[in-house]
C-alpha positions in Angstrom: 147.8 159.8 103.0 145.2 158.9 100.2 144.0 156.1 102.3 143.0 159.1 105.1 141.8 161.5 102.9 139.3 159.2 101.3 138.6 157.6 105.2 137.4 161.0 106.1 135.7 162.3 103.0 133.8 158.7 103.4 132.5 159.1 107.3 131.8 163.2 106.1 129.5 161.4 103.4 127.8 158.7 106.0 127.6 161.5 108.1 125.6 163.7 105.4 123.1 160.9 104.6 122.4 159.7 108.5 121.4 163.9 108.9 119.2 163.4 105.7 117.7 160.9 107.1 116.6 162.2 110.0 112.9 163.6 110.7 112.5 167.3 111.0 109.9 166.6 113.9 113.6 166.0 116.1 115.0 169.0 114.6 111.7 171.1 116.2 110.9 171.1 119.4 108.5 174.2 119.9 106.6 175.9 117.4 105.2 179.4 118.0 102.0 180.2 115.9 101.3 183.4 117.5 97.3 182.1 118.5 98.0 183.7 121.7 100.3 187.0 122.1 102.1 188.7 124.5 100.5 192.1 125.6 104.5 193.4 126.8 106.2 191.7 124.0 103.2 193.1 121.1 103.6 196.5 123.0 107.6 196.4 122.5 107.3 195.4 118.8 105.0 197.8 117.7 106.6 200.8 118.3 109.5 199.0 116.6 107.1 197.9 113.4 103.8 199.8 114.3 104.9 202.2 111.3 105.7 199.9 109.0 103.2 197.0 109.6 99.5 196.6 110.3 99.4 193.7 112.2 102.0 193.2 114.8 101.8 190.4 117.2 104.4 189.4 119.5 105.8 186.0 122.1 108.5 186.3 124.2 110.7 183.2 123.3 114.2 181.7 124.8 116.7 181.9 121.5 119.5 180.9 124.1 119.7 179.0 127.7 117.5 181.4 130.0 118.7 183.8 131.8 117.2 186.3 134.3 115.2 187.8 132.2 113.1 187.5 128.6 116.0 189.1 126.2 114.5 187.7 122.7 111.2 187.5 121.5 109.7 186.4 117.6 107.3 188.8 115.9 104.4 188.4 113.5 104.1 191.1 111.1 101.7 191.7 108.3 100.5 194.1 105.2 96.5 192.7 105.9 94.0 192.1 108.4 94.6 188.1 109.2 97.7 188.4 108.0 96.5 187.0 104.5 99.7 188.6 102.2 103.2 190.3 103.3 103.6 188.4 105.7 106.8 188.0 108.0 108.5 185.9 110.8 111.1 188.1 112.7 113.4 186.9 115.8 114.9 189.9 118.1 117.7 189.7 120.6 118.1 192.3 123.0 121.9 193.3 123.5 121.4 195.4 127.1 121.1 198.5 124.8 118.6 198.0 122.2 116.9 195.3 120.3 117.8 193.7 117.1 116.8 192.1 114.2 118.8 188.9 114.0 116.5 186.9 111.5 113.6 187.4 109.5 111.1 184.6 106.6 108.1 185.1 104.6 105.8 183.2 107.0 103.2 183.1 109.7 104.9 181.1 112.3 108.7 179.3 113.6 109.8 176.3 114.8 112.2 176.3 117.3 115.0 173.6 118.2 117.1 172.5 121.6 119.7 174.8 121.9 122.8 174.2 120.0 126.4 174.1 120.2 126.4 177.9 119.5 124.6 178.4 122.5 121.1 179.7 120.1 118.3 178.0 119.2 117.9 176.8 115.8 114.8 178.4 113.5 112.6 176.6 111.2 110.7 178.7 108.9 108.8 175.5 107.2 110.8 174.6 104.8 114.7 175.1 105.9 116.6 175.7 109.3 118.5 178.2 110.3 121.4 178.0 112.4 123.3 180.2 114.3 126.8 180.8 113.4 128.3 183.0 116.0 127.3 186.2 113.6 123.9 185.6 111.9 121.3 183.0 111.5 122.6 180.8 108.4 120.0 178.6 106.2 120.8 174.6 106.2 119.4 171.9 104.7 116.7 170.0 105.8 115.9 166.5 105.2 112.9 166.2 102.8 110.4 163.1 102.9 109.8 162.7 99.4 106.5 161.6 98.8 105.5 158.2 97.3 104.1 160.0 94.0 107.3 162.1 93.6 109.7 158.6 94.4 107.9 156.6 91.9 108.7 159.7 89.1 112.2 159.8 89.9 112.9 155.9 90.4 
C-alpha cells in the first residue's frame, strides 16, 4: 500500500517538473493585441464599458470550439488615451441572454491556447494562465525561464 502511494506521489512529481519544463510559447497559440479592432465587437463593448472606461476596444475571439456564431469576444479597456495607466484585459461569453464577464487582468493584451479538456481556451495574461474549471477562469502556474544572471545568484 506504501509502495503505491509513494509510486503515485513520484509520477505526480515527474509529472510537475516535465510541465515546468515546458515553454510557454506551446502553451500560447494566439495572442490578441488589439492593433486592429472589431467595429461590431467595440460597438457591443462600449455600451457595456462606455461609462466606465475611456478607451474601449474590442475582437471577437473563439474561447471554445466554434459554433455558428461569434458568442465571446476579449476587450481592451483603459482610464487614458493609449491606454498608458488602468488598464484591463476582459473575456465575455455570451449565454443566449446576455453577456458576461468570465475573466478579467491588469494588461494590454491575452494569449490564447488550443482548446482544453474543459472545452475553453486557456488565457495568458503575461505572466500566469488561466484555466477554465467548469465555473470560472482559475490562475496556474507557468513555467519560468530563469535567466542566466538570476541562476548563477541562486546556484
Amino acid at each position: 500500500m506504501i509502495k503505491a502511494i509513494t509510486a503515485a506521489l513520484l509520477a505526480s512529481a515527474i509529472g510537475s517538473v516535465a510541465l515546468a519544463q515546458s515553454n510557454i510559447d506551446d502553451l500560447v497559440t494566439e495572442t490578441i493585441n488589439f492593433e486592429k479592432q472589431d467595429s461590431d465587437a467595440t460597438a457591443t463593448a462600449r455600451k457595456m464599458y462606455g461609462r466606465d472606461f475611456r478607451i474601449v476596444q474590442a475582437k471577437r475571439v473563439w474561447l471554445e470550439e466554434p459554433t455558428d456564431g461569434y458568442d465571446q469576444m476579449v476587450v481592451l479597456l483603459g482610464e487614458a488615451r493609449g491606454c498608458a495607466t488602468g488598464c484591463f484585459v476582459s473575456a465575455l461569453y455570451y449565454d443566449d441572454k446576455q453577456w458576461l464577464e468570465v475573466w478579467r487582468v491588469p494588461g494590454k493584451s491575452v494569449g490564447l491556447g488550443p482548446v482544453a479538456a474543459t472545452g475553453m481556451k486557456p488565457l495568458y495574461d503575461g505572466r500566469r494562465l488561466w484555466k477554465w474549471s467548469g465555473a470560472a477562469y482559475m490562475a496556474q502556474p507557468v513555467p519560468q525561464e530563469q535567466n542566466p544572471e538570476r541562476r548563477r545568484r541562486t546556484s
